[in-house]
C-alpha positions as CSV (number, residue, x, y, z in Angstrom):
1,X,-58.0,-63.6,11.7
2,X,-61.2,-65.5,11.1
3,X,-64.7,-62.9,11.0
4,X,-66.3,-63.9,14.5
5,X,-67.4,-60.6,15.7
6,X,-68.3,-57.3,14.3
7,X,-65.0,-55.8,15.0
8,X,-62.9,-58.5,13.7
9,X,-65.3,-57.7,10.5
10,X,-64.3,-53.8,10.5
11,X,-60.5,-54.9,11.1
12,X,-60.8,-57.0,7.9
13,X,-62.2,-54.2,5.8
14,X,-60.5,-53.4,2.2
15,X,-60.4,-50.4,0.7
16,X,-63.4,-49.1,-1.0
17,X,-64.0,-50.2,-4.6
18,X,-65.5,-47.1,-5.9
19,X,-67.7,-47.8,-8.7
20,X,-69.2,-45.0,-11.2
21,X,-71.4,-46.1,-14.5
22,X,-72.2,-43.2,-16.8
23,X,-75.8,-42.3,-17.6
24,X,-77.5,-44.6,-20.4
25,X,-81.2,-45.0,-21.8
26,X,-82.3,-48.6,-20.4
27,X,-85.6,-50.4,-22.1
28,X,-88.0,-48.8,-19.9
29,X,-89.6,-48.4,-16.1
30,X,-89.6,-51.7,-14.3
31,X,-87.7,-53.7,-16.9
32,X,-83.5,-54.6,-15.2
33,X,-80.9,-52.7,-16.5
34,X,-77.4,-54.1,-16.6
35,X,-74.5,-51.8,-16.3
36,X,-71.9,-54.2,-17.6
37,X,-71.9,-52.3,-21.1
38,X,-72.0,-49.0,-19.6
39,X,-68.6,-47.0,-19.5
40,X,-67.0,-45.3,-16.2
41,X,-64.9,-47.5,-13.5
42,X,-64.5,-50.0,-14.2
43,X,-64.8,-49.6,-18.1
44,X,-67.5,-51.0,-20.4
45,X,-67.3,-55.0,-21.0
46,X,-66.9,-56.2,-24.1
47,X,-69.9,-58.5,-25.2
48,X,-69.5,-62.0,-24.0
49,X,-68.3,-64.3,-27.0
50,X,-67.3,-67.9,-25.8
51,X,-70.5,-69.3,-28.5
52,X,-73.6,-71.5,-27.5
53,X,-72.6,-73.5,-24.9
54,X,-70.6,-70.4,-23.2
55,X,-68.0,-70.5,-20.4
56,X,-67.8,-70.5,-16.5
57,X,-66.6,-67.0,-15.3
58,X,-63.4,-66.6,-12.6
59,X,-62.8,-63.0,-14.4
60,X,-64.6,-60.5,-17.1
61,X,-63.1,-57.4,-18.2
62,X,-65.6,-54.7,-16.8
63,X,-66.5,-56.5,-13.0
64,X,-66.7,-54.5,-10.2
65,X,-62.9,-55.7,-8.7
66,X,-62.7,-58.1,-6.5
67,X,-59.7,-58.5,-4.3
68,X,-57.4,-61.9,-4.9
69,X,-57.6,-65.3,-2.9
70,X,-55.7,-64.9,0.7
71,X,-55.0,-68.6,1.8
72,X,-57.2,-69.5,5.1
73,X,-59.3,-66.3,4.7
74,X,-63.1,-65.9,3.7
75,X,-63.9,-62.8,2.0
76,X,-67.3,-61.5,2.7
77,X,-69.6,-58.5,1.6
78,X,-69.1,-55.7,4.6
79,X,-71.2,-52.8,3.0
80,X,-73.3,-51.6,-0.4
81,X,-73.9,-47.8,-1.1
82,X,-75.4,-45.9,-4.1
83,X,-76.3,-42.7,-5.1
84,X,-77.7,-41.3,-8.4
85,X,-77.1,-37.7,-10.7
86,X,-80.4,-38.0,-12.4
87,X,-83.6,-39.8,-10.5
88,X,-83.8,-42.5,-12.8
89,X,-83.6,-45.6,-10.9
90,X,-85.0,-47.0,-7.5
91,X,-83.1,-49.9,-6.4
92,X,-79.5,-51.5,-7.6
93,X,-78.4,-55.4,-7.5
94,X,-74.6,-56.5,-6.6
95,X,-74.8,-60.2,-8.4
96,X,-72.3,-62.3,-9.5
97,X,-71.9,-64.0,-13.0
98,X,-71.0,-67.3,-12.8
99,X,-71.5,-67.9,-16.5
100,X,-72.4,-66.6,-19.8
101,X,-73.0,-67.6,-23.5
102,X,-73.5,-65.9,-26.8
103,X,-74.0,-67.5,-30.4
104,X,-77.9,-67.1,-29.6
105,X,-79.8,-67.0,-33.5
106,X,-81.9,-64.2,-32.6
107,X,-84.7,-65.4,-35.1
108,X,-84.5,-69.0,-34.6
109,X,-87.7,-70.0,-32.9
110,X,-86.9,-73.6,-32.2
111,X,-84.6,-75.0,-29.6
112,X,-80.7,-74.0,-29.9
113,X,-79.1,-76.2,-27.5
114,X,-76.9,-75.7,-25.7
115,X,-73.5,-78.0,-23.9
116,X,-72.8,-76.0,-20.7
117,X,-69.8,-76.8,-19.1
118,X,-70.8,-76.5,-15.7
119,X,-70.5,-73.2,-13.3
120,X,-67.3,-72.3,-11.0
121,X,-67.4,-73.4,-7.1
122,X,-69.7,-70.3,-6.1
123,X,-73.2,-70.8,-5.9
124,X,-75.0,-70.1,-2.2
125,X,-73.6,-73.1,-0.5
126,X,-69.8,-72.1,-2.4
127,X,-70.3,-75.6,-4.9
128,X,-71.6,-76.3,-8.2
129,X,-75.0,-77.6,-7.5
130,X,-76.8,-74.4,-8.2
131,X,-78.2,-73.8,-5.4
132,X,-79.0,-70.0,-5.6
133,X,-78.1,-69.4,-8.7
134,X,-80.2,-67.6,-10.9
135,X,-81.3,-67.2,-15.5
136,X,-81.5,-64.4,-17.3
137,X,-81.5,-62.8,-21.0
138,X,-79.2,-60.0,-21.3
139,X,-79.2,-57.2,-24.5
140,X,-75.5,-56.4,-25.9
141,X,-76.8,-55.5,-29.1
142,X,-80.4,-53.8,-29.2
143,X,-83.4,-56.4,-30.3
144,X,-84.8,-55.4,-33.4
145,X,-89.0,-57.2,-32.7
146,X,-91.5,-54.3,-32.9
147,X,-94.2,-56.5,-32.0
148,X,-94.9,-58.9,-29.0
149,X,-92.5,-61.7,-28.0
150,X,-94.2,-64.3,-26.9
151,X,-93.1,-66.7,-24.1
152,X,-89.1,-67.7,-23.4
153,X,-87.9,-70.8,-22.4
154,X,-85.1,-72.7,-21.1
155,X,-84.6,-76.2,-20.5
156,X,-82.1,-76.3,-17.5
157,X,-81.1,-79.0,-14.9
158,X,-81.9,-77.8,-11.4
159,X,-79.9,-77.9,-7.7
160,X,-80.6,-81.2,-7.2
161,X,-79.7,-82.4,-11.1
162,X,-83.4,-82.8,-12.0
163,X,-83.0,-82.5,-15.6
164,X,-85.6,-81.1,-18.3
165,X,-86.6,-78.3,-16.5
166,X,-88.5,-75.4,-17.6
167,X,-87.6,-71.7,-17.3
168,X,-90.1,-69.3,-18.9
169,X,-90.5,-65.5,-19.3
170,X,-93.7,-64.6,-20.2
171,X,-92.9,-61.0,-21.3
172,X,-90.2,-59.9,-23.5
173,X,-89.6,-56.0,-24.5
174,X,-89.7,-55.2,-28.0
175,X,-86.8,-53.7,-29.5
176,X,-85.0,-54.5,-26.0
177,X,-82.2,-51.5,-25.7
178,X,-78.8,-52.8,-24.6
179,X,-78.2,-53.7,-21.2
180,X,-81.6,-54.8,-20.7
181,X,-81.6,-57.9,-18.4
182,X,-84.7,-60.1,-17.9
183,X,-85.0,-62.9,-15.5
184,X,-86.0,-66.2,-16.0
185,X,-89.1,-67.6,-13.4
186,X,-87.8,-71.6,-12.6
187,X,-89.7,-74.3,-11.9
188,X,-92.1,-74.5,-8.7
189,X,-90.1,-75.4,-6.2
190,X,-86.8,-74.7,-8.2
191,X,-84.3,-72.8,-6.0
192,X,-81.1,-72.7,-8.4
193,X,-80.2,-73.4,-12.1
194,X,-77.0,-76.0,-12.4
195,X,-76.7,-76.0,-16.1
196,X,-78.5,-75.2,-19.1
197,X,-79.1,-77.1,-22.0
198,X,-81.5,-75.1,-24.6
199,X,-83.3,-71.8,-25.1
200,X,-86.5,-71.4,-27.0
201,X,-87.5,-68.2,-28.6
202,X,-91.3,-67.9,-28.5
203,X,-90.4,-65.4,-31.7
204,X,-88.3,-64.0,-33.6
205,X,-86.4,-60.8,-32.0
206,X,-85.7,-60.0,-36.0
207,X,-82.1,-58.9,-34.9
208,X,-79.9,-57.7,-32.0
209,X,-77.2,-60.1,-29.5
210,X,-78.3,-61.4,-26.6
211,X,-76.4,-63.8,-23.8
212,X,-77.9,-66.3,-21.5
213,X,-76.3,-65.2,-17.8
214,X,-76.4,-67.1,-14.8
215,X,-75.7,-65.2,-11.8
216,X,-76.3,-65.0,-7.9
217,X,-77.6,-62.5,-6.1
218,X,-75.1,-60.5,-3.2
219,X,-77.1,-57.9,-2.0
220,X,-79.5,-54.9,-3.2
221,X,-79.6,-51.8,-2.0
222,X,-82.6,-48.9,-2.6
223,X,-81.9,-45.5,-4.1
224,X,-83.2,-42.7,-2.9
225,X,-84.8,-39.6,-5.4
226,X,-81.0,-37.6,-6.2
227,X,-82.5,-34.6,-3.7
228,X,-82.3,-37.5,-0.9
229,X,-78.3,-38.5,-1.1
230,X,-77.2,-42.1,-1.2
231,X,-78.6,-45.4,0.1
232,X,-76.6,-47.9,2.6
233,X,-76.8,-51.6,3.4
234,X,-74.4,-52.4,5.8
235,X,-73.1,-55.6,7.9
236,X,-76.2,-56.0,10.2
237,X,-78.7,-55.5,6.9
238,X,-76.8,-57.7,4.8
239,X,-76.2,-60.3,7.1
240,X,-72.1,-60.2,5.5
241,X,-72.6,-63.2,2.9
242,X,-69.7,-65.1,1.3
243,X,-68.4,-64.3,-1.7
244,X,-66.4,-67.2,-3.0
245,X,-62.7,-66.6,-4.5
246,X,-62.3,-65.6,-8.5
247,X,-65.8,-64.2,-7.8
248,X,-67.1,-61.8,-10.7
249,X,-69.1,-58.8,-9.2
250,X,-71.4,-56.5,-11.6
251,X,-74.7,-54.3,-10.9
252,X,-77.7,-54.3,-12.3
253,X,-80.5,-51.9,-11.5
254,X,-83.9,-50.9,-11.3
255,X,-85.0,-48.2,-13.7
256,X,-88.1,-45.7,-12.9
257,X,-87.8,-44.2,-16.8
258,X,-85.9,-44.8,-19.8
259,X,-83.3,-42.4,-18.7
260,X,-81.0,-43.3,-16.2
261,X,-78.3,-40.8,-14.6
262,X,-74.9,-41.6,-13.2
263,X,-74.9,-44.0,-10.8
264,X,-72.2,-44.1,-8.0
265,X,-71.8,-47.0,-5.9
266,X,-69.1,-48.2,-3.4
267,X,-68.6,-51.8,-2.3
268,X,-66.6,-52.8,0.7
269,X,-65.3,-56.4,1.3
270,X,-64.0,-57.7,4.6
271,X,-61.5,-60.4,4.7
272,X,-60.6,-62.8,7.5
């Protein structure tokens, strides 16, 4: 039955996915940490290797799971929780990668360009505009750049197809530890990234493998201190937003030190 109501929304509840990442060393307090490459359930994901112009995502080996297409029903987002073994983070992301690249020079400091392919049917309005959907640099392979990286960019088309846009980062990490994940700033008045079609590296990052992602955000949840027990967003909190089908759910948190416990999160779809 379609989700009008909150109990129609508790009948259409799945099963808890149960998700549980291993502790790892992110790059440091403040800077994203992707759990992607982190072992546990699900299992580590391989680094991303579709080359330059990288490839729209339907399924990667290491997403949270998400359950399969029902004809005539809407899967939404019921509930996020997380706890932590260590108190080493402060807040985690649910997002969704809608596309990824690798083949990134890491000391080119001219433009590689890029020929996207264009993203799945799942940004915030469930098409390809962009609309919502988000850049960031992500670390598979530590950075080897001991001194300051100086500004990012990448020229992107924007939700409404304005091309020759410009996404910075002003601050880079040196010697970025894997799973670091850094967010581009767009344009003023930007609210999505459609497709991207270069990235400049201010300098040299000497060595390491990093991916261009583009991904929406789901929903966020804070974690409390490990003496406090586990944090909750639920349906009135999260306002239940669509996830479209062949979506590809992964986490990425907040670190408060370079040492992060295990996290253990549960995610609950509704379907209707």
């Amino acid at each position: 039955m379609a989700i009008t109501s909150y109990d129609t929304a508790i009948a259409g509840a799945l099963p808890p996915e149960a998700v549980l990442k291993v502790s790892a060393t992110a790059e440091a307090a403040g800077v994203l940490h992707s759990t992607l490459y982190a072992s546990g359930r699900p299992g580590a994901g391989a680094a991303p290797a579709p080359g330059i112009d990288g490839a729209a995502l339907t399924a990667y080996a290491g997403q949270v799971p998400f359950p399969a297409a029902v004809g005539g029903k809407n899967i939404h987002l019921l509930s996020l929780a997380a706890s932590q073994s260590a108190s080493g983070m402060s807040r985690v992301w649910l997002l969704d990668r809608l596309w990824h690249n690798s083949g990134i020079t890491a000391t080119t400091t001219t433009e590689q360009a890029i020929s996207h392919p264009g993203i799945p049917s799942r940004d915030a309005n469930g098409g390809t505009d962009g609309d919502g959907v988000l850049l960031a640099l992500e670390v598979s392979g530590a950075t080897g750049s001991s001194g300051t990286v100086t500004t990012i960019t990448a020229n992107y088309t924007d939700q409404d197809g304005n091309a020759a846009q410009t996404a910075t980062m002003a601050s880079w990490p040196t010697t970025a530890a894997v799973g670091t994940f850094v967010p581009f700033q767009l344009a003023a008045g930007d609210t999505g990234v459609r497709s991207v079609e270069g990235l400049t590296l201010g300098t040299s990052l000497v060595s390491g493998t990093v991916h261009l992602v583009q991904y929406r955000v789901l929903a966020s949840v804070m974690v409390p201190p490990v003496t406090s027990g586990e944090g909750r967003v639920g349906l009135i909190e999260l306002g239940m937003p669509r996830l479209y089908d062949a979506s590809v759910p992964f986490l990425v948190v907040l670190p408060t030190t370079t040492t992060l416990g295990n996290l253990d999160a549960t995610v609950v779809y509704t379907q209707g």
